[in-house]
Residue, then its C-alpha position, 0 to 999 in steps of 0.5 A: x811121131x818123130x820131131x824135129x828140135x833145132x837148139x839155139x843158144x843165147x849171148x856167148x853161148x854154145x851148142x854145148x849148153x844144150x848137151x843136157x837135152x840132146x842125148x835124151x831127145x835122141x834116145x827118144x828117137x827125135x832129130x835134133x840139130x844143136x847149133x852154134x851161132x856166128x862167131x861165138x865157142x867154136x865158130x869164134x874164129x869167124x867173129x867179124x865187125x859185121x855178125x850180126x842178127x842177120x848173120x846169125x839168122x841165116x845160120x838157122x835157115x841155112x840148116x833148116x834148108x840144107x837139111x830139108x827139115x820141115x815141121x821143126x820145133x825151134x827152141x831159143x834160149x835168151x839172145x836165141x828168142x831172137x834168131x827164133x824169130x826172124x827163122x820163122x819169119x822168113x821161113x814159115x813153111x818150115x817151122x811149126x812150133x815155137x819154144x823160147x828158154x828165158x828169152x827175148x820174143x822180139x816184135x818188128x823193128x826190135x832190137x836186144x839193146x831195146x829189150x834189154x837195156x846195156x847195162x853199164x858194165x856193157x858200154x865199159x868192157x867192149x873187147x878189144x877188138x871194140x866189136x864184141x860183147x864180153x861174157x855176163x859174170x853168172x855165164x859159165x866158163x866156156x862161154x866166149x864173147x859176143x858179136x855186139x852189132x847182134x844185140x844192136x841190130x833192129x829185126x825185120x819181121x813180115x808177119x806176126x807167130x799166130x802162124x804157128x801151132x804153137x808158142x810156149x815161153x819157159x821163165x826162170x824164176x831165179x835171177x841173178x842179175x843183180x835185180x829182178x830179171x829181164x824176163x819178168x815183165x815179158x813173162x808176166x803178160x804171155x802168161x795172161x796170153x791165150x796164144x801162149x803155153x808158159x810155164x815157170x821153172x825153179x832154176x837160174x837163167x841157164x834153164x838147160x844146166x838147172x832142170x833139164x828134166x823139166x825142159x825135157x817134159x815141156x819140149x816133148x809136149x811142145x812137138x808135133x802129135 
C-alpha cells in the first residue's frame, strides 16, 4: 500500500535533513512531502518576531490541506515533535500514525522552553535581530537560526494521541549535549508505555545523517498495512 510520509524537521534545520530518507521512500513507491518550516534554510527570508509554533503549525496543515492528503504518517525530528503535535491535534482526520526522531511529545500548554530548559548559551547568544534562536554547536553546517517565540510559545491541544493507529518514539543514544540528553527521561517512560512502539538507535542526535537504514525500517512498519 501506498503512505503518505510528512517530514518535519527540528530547531534551525531544513527539509534537507531528511535527504536520506526521501529518495528510498520514493523508490519504494510512498508519497512523501519533506517540509521546511517558517523562517528557517531556505524560508529564512520569511523569518519575522511573530513565527512562532502556530506558524509553524499552519505550514504542516496547510500542506496536508492543500494536497488533500489523508492517513499521513507524520514524522518530527526534536523541535519537529511539537508541530506534530499540534497538526494532528487540529487535524485528526487527516493523520493516522504518528513518528517522533528524538524529539519533543508535548502535553497541553507545554512549551519547547519547558521541556528543554535554555541552556545559558541560549539567553546570551540571541541573534541580532533579538528574536532568533542561534544554531546549537553539534548542528550541521547548514542549519540557520531559529525563530525564538517557536520555542517559548505554550501549544494548545484538544485531546490526547490515543486517537491515532499508532505512535512510535526513536531515541539516540548518543549525545552530545554536554551531558545526558534531554530525551532520556521522556524516552525511559513511553518505553515502559503499552501505547507507544519505541526503539533506540545507536546514532547522535541527527538520527537521519547517523542511520537512516534503521530509520527507513522503523518508517515503513510504521505506515498504513
Amino acid at each position: 500500500m501506498t503512505a503518505t510520509f510528512v517530514l518535519v524537521p527540528g530547531m534551525c534545520h531544513g527539509a534537507w535533513s531528511f535527504e536520506t530518507l526521501t529518495g528510498p521512500l520514493r523508490l519504494l513507491g510512498h508519497r512523501v512531502h519533506a517540509l521546511t518550516l517558517t523562517g528557517v534554510a531556505e524560508r529564512a527570508h520569511l523569518l519575522a518576531s511573530t513565527v512562532n509554533l502556530d506558524t509553524h503549525i499552519e505550514d504542516v496543515a496547510g500542506v496536508l490541506e492543500a494536497e488533500d492528503i489523508e492517513n499521513a504518517v507524520l514524522v518530527g525530528h526534536s523541535y519537529g515533535g511539537m508541530v506534530i503535535t499540534g497538526v494532528g491535534d487540529r487535524l485528526p482526520e487527516r493523520v493516522d500514525s504518528l513518528v517522533y526522531l528524538d524529539a519533543l511529545v508535548p502535553q497541553d500548554g507545554d512549551s519547547l522552553f519547558d521541556l528543554i530548559p535554555a541552556e545559558p548559551d541560549w539567553h546570551r547568544t540571541v541573534g541580532e535581530t533579538g528574536y532568533t534562536i542561534p544554531p546549537l554547536p553539534f548542528f550541521d553546517r547548514r542549519t540557520t537560526p531559529h525563530p525564538l517565540a517557536s520555542a517559548l510559545q505554550r501549544i494548545r491541544l484538544s485531546g490526547d494521541l490515543d486517537r491515532f493507529r499508532s505512535r512510535t518514539y526513536v531515541y539516540a543514544t548518543e549525545s552530545e549535549w554536554g551531558g545526558p540528553s534531554p530525551f532520556t527521561a521522556l524516552y525511559e517512560r513511553l518505553r515502559t508505555d503499552p501505547r507507544w512502539t519505541t526503539h533506540a538507535l545507536a546514532g547522535k542526535h541527527d538520527l537521519m545523517r547517523d542511520v537512516p537504514e534503521e530509520l527507513l525500517t522503523i518508517l515503513l512498519e510504521s505506515a498504513p498495512a
